[in-house]
C-alpha positions as a printed NumPy array, in Angstrom:
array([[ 17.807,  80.183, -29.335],
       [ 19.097,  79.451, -25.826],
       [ 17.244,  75.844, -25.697],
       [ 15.969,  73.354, -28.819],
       [ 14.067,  70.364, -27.945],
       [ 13.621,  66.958, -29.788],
       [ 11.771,  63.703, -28.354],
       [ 13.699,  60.995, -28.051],
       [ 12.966,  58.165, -30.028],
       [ 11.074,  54.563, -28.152],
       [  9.876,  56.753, -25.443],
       [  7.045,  59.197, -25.637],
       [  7.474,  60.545, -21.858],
       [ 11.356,  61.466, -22.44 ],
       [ 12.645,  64.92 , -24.101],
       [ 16.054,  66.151, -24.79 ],
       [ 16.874,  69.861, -24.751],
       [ 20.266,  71.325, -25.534],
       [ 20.537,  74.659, -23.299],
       [ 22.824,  77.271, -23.917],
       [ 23.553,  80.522, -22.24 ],
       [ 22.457,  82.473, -25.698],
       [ 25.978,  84.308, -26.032],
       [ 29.134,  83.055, -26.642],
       [ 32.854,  85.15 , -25.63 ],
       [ 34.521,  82.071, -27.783],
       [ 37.39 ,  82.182, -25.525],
       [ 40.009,  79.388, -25.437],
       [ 40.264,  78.521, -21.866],
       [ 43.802,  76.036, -21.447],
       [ 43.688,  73.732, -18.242],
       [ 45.884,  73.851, -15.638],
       [ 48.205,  70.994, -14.549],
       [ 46.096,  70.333, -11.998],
       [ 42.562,  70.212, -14.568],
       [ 44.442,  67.952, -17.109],
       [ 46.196,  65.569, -13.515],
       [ 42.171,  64.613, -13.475],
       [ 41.541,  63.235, -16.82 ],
       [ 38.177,  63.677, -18.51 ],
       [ 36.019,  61.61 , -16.416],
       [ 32.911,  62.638, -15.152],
       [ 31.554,  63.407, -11.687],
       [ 28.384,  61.768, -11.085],
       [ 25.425,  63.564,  -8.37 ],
       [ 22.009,  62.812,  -7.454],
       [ 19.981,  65.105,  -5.131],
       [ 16.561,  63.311,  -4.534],
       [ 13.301,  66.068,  -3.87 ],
       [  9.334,  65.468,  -2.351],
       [  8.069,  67.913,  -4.413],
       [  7.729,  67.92 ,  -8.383],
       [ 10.6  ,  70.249,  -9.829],
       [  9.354,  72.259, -13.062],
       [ 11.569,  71.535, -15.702],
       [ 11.098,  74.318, -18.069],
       [ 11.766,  77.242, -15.424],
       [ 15.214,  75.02 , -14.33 ],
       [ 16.163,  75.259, -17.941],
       [ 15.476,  79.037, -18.038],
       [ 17.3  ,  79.316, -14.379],
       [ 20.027,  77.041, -16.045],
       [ 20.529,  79.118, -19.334],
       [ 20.879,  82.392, -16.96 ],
       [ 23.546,  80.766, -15.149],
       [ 25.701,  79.392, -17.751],
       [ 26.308,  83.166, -18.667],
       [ 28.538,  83.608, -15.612],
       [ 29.94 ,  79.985, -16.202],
       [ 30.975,  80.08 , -19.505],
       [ 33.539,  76.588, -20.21 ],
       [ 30.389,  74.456, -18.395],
       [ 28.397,  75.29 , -21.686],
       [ 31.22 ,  74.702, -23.961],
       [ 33.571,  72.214, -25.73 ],
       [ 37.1  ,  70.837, -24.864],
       [ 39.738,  71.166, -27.042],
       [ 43.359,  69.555, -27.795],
       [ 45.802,  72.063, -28.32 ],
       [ 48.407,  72.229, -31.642],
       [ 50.967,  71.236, -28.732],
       [ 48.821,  68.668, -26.852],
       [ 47.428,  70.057, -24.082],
       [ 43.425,  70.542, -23.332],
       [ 41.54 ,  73.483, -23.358],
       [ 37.495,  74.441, -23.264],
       [ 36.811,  76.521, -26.342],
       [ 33.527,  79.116, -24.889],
       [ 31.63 ,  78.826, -27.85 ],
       [ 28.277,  78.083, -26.17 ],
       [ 27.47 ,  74.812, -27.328],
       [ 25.506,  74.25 , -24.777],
       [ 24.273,  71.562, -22.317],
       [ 22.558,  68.022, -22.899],
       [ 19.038,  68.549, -20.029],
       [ 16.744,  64.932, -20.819],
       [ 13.281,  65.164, -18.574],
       [ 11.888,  62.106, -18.441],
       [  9.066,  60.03 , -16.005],
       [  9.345,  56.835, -14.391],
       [  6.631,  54.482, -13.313],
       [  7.605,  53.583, -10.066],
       [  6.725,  56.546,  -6.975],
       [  9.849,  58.034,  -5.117],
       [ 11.627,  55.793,  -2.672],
       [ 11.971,  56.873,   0.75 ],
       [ 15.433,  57.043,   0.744],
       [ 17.798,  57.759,   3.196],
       [ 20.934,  56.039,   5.207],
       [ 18.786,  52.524,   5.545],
       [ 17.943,  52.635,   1.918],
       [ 20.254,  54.286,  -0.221],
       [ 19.592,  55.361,  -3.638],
       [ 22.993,  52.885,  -5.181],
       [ 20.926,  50.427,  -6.489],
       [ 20.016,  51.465, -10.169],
       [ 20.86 ,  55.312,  -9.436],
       [ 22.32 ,  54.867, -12.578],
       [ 18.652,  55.214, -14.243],
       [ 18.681,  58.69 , -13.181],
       [ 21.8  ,  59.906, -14.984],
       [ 23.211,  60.66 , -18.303],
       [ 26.34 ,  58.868, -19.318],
       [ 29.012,  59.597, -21.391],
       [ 32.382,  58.235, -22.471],
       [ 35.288,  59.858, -21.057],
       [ 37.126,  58.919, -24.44 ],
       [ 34.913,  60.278, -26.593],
       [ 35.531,  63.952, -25.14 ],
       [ 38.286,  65.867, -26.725],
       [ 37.373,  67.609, -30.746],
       [ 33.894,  66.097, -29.817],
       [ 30.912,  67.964, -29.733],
       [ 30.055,  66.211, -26.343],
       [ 28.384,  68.695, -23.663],
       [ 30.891,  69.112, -20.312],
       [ 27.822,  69.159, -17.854],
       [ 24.44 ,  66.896, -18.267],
       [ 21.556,  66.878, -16.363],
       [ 18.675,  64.354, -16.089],
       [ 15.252,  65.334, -14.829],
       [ 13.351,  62.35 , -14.128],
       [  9.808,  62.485, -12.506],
       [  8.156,  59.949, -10.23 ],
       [  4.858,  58.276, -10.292],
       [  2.906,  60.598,  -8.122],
       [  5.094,  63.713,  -7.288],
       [  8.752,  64.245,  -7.011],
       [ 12.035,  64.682,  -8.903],
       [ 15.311,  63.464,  -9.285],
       [ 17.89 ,  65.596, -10.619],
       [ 20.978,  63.325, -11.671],
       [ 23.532,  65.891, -12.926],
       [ 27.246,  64.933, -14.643],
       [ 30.314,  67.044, -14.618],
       [ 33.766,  66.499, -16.618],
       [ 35.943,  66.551, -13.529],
       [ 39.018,  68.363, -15.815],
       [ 36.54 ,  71.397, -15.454],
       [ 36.126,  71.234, -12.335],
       [ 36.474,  69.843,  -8.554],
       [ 34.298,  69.138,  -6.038],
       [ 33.8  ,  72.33 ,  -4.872],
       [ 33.776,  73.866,  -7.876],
       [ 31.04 ,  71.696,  -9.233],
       [ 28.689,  72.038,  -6.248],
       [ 29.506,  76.259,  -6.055],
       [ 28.294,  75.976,  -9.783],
       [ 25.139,  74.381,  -8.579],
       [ 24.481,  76.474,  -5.77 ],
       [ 24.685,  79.426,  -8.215],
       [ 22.224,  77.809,  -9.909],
       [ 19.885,  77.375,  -7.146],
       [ 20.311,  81.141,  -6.13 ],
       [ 19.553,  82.019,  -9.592],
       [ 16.875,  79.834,  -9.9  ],
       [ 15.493,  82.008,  -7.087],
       [ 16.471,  84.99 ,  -8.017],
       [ 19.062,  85.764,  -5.594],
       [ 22.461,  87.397,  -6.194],
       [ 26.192,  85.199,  -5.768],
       [ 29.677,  85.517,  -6.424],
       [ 30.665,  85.494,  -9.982],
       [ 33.525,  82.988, -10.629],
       [ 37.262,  83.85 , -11.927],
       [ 38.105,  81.264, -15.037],
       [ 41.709,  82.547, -14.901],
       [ 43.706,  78.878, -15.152],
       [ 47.15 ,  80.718, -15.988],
       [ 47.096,  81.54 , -12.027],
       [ 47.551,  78.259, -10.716],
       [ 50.275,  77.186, -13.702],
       [ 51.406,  80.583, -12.177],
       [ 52.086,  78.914,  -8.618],
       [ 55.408,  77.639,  -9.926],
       [ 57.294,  80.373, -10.657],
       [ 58.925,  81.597,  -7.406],
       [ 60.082,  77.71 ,  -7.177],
       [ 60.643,  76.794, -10.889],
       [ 64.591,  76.305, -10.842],
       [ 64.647,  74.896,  -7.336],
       [ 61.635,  72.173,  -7.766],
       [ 62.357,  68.729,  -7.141],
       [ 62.27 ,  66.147,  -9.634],
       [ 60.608,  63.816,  -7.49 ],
       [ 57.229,  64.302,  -5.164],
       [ 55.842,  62.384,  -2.054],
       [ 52.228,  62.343,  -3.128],
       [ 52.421,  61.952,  -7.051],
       [ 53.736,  58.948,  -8.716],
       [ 55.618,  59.276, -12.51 ],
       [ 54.422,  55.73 , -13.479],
       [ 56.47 ,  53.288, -15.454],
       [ 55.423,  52.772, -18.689],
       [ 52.393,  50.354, -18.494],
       [ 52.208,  51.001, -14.862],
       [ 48.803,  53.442, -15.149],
       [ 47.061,  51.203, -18.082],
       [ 47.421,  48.027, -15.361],
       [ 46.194,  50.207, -12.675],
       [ 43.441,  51.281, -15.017],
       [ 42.642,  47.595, -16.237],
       [ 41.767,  46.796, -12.329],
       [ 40.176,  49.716, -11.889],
       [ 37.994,  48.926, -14.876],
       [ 38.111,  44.56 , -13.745],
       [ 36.928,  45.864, -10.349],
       [ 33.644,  47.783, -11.396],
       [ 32.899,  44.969, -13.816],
       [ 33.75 ,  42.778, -11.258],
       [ 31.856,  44.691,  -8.336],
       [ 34.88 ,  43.463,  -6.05 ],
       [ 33.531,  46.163,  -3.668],
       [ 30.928,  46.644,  -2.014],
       [ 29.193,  49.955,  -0.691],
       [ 28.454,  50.978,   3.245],
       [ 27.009,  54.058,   4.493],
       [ 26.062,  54.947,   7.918],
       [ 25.236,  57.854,   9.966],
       [ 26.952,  59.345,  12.761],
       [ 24.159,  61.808,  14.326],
       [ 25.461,  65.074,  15.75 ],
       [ 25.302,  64.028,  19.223],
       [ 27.361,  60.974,  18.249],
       [ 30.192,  63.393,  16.737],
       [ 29.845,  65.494,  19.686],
       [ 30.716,  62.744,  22.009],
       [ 33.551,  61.091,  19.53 ],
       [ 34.79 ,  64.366,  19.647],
       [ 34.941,  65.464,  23.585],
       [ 36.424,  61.829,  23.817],
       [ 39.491,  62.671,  21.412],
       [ 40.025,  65.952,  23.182],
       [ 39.892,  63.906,  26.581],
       [ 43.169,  62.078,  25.314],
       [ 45.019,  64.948,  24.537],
       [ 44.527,  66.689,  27.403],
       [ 46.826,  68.307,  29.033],
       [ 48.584,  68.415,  25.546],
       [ 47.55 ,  71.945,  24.207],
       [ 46.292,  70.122,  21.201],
       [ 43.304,  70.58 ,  19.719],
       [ 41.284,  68.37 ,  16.723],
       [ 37.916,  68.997,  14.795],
       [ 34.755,  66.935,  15.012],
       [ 35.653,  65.522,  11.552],
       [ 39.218,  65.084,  12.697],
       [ 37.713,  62.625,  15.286],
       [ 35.59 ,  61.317,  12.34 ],
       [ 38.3  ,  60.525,  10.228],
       [ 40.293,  59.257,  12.881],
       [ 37.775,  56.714,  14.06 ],
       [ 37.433,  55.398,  10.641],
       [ 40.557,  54.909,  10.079],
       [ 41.005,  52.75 ,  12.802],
       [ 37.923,  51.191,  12.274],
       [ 38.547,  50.327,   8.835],
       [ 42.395,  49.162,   9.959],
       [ 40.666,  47.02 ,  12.45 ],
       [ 38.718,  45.182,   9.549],
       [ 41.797,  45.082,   6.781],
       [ 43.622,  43.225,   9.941],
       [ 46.774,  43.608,   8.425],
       [ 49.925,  42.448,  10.372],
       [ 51.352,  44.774,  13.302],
       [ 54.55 ,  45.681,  11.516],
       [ 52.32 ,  46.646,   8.36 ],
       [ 52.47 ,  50.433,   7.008],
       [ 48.786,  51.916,   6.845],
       [ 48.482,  55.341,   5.143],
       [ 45.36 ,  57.855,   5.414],
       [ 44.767,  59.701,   2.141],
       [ 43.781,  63.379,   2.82 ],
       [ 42.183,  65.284,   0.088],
       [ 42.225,  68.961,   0.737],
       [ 41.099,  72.197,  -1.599],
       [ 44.843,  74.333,  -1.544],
       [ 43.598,  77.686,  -1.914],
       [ 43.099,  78.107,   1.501],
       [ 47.256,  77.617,   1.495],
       [ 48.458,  79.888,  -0.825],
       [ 47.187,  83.366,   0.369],
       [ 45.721,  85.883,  -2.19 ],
       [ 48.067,  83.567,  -5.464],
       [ 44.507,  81.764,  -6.286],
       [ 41.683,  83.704,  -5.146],
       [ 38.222,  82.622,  -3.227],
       [ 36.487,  83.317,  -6.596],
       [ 38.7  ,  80.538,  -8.471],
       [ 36.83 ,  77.744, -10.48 ],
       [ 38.839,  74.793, -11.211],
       [ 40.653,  71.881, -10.209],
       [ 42.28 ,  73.093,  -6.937],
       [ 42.424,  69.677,  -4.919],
       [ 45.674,  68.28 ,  -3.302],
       [ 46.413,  65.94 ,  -0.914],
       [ 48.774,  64.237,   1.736],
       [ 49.627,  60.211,   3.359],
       [ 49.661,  60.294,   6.929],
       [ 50.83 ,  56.923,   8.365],
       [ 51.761,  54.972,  11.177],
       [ 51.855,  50.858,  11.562],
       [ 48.951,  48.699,  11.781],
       [ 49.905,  48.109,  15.125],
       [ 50.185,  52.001,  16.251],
       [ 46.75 ,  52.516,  14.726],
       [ 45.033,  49.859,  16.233],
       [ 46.629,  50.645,  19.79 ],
       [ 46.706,  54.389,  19.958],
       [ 43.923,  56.609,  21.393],
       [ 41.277,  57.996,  19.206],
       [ 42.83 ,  61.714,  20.426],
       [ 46.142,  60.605,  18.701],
       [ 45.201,  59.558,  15.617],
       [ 42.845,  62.096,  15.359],
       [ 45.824,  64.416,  16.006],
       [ 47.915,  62.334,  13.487],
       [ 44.913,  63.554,  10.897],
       [ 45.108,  66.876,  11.634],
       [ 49.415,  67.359,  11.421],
       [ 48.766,  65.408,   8.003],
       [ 46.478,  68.386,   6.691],
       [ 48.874,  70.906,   8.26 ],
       [ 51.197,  69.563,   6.035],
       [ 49.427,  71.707,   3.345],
       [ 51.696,  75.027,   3.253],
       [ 52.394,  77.589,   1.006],
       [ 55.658,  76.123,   0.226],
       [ 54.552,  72.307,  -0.662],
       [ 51.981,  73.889,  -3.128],
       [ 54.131,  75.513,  -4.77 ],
       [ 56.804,  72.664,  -5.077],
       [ 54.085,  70.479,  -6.515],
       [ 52.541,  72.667,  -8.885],
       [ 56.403,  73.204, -10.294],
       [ 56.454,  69.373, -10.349],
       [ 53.433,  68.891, -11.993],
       [ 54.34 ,  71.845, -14.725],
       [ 58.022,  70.23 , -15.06 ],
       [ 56.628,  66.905, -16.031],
       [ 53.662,  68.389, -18.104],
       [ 56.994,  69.565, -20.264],
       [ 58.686,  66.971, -20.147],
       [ 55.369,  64.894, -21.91 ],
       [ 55.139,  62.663, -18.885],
       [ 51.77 ,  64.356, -16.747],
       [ 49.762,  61.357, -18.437],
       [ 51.658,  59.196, -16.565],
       [ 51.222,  60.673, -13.09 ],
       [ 49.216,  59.398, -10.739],
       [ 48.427,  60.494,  -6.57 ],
       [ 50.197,  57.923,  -4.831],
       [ 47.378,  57.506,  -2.769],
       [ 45.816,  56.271,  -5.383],
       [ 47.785,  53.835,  -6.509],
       [ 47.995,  52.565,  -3.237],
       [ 44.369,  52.305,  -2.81 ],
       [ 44.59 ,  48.102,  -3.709],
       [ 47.27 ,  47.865,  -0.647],
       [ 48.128,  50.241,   2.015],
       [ 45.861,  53.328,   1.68 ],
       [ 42.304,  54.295,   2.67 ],
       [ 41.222,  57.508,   0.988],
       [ 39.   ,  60.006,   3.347],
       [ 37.075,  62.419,   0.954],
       [ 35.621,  64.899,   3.088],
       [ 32.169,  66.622,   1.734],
       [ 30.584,  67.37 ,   5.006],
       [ 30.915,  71.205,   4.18 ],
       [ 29.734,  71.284,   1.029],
       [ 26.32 ,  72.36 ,   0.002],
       [ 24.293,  69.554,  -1.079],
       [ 21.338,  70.255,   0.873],
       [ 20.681,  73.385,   0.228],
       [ 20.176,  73.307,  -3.549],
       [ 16.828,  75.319,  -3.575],
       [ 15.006,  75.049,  -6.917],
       [ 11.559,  76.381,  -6.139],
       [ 10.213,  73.478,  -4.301],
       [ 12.3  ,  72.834,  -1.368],
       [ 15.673,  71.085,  -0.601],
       [ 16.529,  67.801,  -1.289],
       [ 15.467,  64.68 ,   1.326],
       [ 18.346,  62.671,   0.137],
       [ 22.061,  62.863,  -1.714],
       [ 23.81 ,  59.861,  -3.502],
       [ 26.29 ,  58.883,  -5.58 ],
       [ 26.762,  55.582,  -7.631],
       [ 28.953,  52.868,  -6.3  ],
       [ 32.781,  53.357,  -6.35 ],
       [ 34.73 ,  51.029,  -7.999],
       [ 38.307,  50.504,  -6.33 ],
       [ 37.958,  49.378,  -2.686],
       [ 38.706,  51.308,   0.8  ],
       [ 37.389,  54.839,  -0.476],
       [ 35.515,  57.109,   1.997],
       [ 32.925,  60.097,   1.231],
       [ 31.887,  61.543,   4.22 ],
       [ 28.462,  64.308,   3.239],
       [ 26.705,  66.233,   5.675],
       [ 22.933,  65.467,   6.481],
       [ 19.96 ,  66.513,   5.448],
       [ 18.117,  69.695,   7.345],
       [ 16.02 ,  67.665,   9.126],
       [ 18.649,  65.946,  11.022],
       [ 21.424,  69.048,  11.069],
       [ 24.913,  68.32 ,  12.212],
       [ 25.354,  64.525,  11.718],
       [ 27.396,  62.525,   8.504],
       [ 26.197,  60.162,   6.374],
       [ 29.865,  58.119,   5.419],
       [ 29.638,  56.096,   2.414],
       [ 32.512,  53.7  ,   2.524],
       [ 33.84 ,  51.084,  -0.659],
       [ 35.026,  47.592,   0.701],
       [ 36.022,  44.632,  -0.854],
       [ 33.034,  42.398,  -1.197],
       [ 34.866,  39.39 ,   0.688],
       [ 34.588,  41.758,   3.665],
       [ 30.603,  41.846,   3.93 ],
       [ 29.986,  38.968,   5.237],
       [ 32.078,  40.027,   8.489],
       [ 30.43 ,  43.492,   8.459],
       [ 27.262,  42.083,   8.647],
       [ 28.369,  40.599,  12.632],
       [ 26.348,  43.379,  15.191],
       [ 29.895,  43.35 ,  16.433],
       [ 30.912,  46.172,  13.586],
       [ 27.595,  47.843,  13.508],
       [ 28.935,  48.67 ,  17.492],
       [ 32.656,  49.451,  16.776],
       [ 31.88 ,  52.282,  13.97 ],
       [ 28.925,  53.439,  16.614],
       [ 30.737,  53.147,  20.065],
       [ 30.186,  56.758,  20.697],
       [ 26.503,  56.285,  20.235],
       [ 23.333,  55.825,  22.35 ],
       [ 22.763,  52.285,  21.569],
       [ 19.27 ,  52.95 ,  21.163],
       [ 20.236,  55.449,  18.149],
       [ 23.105,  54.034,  16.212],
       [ 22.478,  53.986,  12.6  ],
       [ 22.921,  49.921,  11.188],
       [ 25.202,  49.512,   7.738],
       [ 23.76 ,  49.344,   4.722],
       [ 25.22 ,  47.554,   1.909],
       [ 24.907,  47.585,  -1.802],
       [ 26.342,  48.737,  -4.787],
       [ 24.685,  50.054,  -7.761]])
């Protein structure tokens, strides 16, 4: 059968249904560096709808989809020699439907959905993963009191970035609608395969990845852990409209004129945070501040890792400059300072990190590698996650797209998601931005409401909301 069904016990208005694709290539599917760099959390998503979804035609829609994405309905693995794969055996995928009492919130930028989004997601433990029979993807359907749907979804990040996880989704939508799409390449040898023109010249050392020190990762882990217990940060989010990014924009490319440079509307974005945010850490002028880019490398490496990839394909540079230079230097500068940092990207530096990554992966030390970024996170770094192209509002299941995205709070402090905006209000970004909880009180002052919203009409800036889940 592609889907069983059981109640769950205590609660007459939940059901649990394991969906499966109904055929099974039982391929062994090893990770790449880059899948196993991850770990085997999961990625958390909410997508918030007006209308009532029907849950028995997105399980059909689902079980049709799985087909084409074979390791998202199956199991993962450790290896005789230690490393992970996903065994395609069809296991399937844990979909609850449930109802709730309470009708759906209007939510949006001024009331975001952090406070108990938890309630509308499945969780499982990261450690109880590997030789488990634990599902890779869950979804949770929940209902509200008088029409409309939440559906919370979960993916093991070693599957899958991003990207990855929100093309899956879309191909779910389209097929939910009966609409063709790409079919997706599972071929992880190609990116261990990056290494190979570089093997016997890579360096033993790398400027964005960090071989910990023994102990080094578990304390960084312990205050990850202390900080979400903790809830030492706190969650913004704001939106710029798209007539506030227009005018951020044109006044970046005012201060490089003459220059024959040119930056993007979210290079201006990013910029302005950053300074922003620098602005509010108030470190001392001689004080390093780095900008963590995350960026998807296959648009790097040419025709080595195709369009049709699905993976972990995520990289990322540290742009810096002092605290002083950022909080004295034009928004166009910065802004151009942002986009050199992505340039850094090539070919070349993929290459050289996927040899570095592969040479420690042999030499048993990839568990202890960390992005420097991260690590730095607690000191010197803000990390920009951009996910302003990516489709969240257009996940189509019948009824519509959704009103509202969200994602639970983060726990380590100056991360930034930036996500596009709904269709009704094209254009724009809705930033959700981690800060440490002794900040709030300042942030509450007008005075910050103005400085992320200079570029705005006055009239129309968006306030900052706060609260975590």
């Amino acid at each position: 059968m592609k889907m069983t069904a059981s109640p769950t016990a205590g609660n007459g208005t939940q059901r649990s249904f394991t969906v499966r694709a109904g055929e099974a290539s039982g391929e062994r599917i090893r990770l790449s560096v880059y899948d196993m760099l991850i770990g085997l959390v999961y990625t958390p998503r909410t997508f918030f709808y007006r209308q009532t979804l029907d849950g028995a035609a997105l399980r059909d829609s689902l079980s049709r989809t799985l087909r084409n994405f074979p390791m998202v309905s199956g199991r993962m693995k450790k290896d005789s020699d230690g490393r992970l794969s996903v065994l395609c055996d069809d296991s399937g995928v844990r979909f609850i439907e449930t109802t709730a009492s309470e009708p759906m919130p209007d939510h949006g930028p001024h009331h975001t959905a952090k406070k108990g989004i938890n309630r509308y997601l499945t969780q499982v433990n990261p450690l109880q993963v590997a030789d488990r029979d634990t599902p890779l993807f869950t979804v949770k359907l929940t209902h509200m009191q008088g029409g409309g749907s939440v559906l919370g979804v979960t993916m093991n990040h070693a599957v899958a970035d991003g990207s990855a996880y929100m093309r899956f989704l879309e191909s779910w939508s389209r097929e939910h609608r009966g609409l063709g799409y790409a079919k997706p390449g599972h071929d992880r040898g190609l990116i261990d395969a990056l290494a190979d023109p570089v093997a016997r010249d890579a360096r033993s050392d790398s400027a964005h990845f960090t071989v910990t020190k023994r102990g080094r990762k578990s304390a960084y882990v312990g205050r990850v852990l202390f900080s979400s217990i903790a809830k030492v940060s706190t969650m913004v989010t704001t939106r710029f409209s798209a007539a506030e990014l227009a005018a951020m924009k044109d006044a970046a490319m005012a201060d490089l004129a003459g220059t024959k440079r040119w930056v993007s509307t979210n290079d201006a974005l990013t910029a302005h945070l950053w300074k922003v945010l620098g602005a509010l850490r108030g470190r001392p002028d001689t004080s390093p501040e780095r900008l963590g880019l995350l960026a998807d490398f296959r648009a790097f490496v040419g025709e080595a890792v195709p369009d049709d990839y699905w993976g972990n394909t995520v990289t990322n540079t540290r742009p810096g400059m002092t605290a002083a230079e950022l909080r004295s230097r034009p928004l166009g500068e910065v802004a151009s300072a942002v986009r050199s940092g992505y340039a850094e990207n090539t070919e070349e530096k993929i290459r050289q990190e996927t040899a570095f990554l592969c040479a420690q992966y042999e030499a048993g030390r990839l568990k202890r590698i960390l992005p420097t970024m991260t690590l730095d996170k607690f000191e010197n770094t803000i990390v920009i996650n951009n996910w302003s192209k990516l489709p969240f509002y257009d996940l189509d299941f019948g009824q519509g797209t959704p009103f509202w995205y969200d994602v639970p709070a983060l726990p380590t402090p100056w991360t930034v998601l930036m996500a596009p905006t709904p269709a009704d209000q094209p254009g724009g970004r809705d930033v959700h931005m981690s800060v440490p909880r002794a900040l709030v009180r300042t942030l509450r002052e007008p005075s910050w409401t103005d400085r992320f919203h200079r570029y705005a009409n006055s009239a129309e800036a968006c306030p900052l909301t706060f609260g975590n889940g």
